[in-house]
C-alpha positions in Angstrom: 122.7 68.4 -101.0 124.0 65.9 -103.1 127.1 68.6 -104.3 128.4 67.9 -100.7 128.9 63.8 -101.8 130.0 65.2 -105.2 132.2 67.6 -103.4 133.5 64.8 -100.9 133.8 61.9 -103.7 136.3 64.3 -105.4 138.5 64.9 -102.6 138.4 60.7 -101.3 139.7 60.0 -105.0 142.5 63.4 -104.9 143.7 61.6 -101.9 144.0 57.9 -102.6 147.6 59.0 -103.9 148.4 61.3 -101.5 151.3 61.2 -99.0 150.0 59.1 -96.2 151.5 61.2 -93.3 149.7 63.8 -94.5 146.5 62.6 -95.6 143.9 60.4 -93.1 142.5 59.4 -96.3 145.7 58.7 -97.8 146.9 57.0 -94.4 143.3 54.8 -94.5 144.2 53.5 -98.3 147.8 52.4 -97.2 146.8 50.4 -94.5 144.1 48.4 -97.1 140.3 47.6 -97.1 140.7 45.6 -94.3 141.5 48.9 -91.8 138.8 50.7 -93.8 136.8 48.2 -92.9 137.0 48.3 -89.0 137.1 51.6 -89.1 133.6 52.0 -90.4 133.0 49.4 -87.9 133.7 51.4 -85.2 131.8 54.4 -86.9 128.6 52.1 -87.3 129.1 51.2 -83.5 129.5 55.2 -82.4 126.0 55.2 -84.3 124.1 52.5 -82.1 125.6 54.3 -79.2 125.0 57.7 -79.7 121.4 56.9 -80.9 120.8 55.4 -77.8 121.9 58.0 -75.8 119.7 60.6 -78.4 116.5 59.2 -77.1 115.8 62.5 -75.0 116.9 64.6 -77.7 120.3 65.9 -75.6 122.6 63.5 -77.4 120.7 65.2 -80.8 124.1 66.8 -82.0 126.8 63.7 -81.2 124.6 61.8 -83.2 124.7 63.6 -86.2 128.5 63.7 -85.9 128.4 60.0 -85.9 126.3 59.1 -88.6 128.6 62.2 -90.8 131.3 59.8 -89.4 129.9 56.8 -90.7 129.0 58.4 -94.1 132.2 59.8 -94.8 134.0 56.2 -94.1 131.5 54.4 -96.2 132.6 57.0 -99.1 136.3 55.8 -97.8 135.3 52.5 -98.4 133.8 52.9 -101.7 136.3 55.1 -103.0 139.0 52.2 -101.9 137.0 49.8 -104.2 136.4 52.1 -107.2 132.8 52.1 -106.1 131.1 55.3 -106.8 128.3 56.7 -104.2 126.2 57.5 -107.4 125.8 53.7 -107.5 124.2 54.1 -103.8 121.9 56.7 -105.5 120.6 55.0 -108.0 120.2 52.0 -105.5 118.2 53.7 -103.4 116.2 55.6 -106.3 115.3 52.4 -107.5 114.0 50.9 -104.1 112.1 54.4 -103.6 108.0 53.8 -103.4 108.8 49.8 -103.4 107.4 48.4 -100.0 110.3 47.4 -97.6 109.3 44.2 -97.1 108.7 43.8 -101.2 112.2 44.9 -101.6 113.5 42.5 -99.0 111.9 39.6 -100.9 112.7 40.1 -103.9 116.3 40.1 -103.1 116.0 36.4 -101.7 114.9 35.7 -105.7 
């Protein structure tokens, strides 16, 4: 699964330099990490929402739109800071089997 993020990385970095009236990507770059930024604001808000609203299973399907929402401007907003999502991998790789509450401490450290 992780060839779609490799996929998607690869087309975020093609269009950091492409012509912003034809590229949302492009158009997101142009207008700086601070419009990247409430953008995936408003994604992370569309999630809270539509998770609500999922509850009874019927709203199933507009969540999963809205978390591929979010996702996709995290990678934005990564890609905009020369952050790659392998470093999000190998975050999350290294928390896995660690106790949440372990992991949460030993950040405070």
């Amino acid at each position: 699964m992780s060839d779609v993020l490799v996929q998607l990385a690869a087309t975020l970095e093609a269009r950091k330099q492409a012509d912003p009236d034809a590229s949302y990507v492009a158009s997101l770059h142009r207008k700086g990490l601070n419009k990247i930024l409430e953008k995936l604001g408003e994604e992370a808000t569309e999630v809270v929402i539509a998770a609500k609203d999922a509850g009874d299973n019927s709203g199933r399907k507009e969540l999963v739109g809205e978390v591929a929402d979010l996702w996709f401007h995290s990678m934005v907003m990564l890609s905009h800071l020369d952050i790659s999502f392998d470093e999000v991998l190998e975050c999350l790789a290294a928390r896995a089997g660690v106790s949440g509450l372990e992991e949460k401490a030993a950040r405070k450290s």
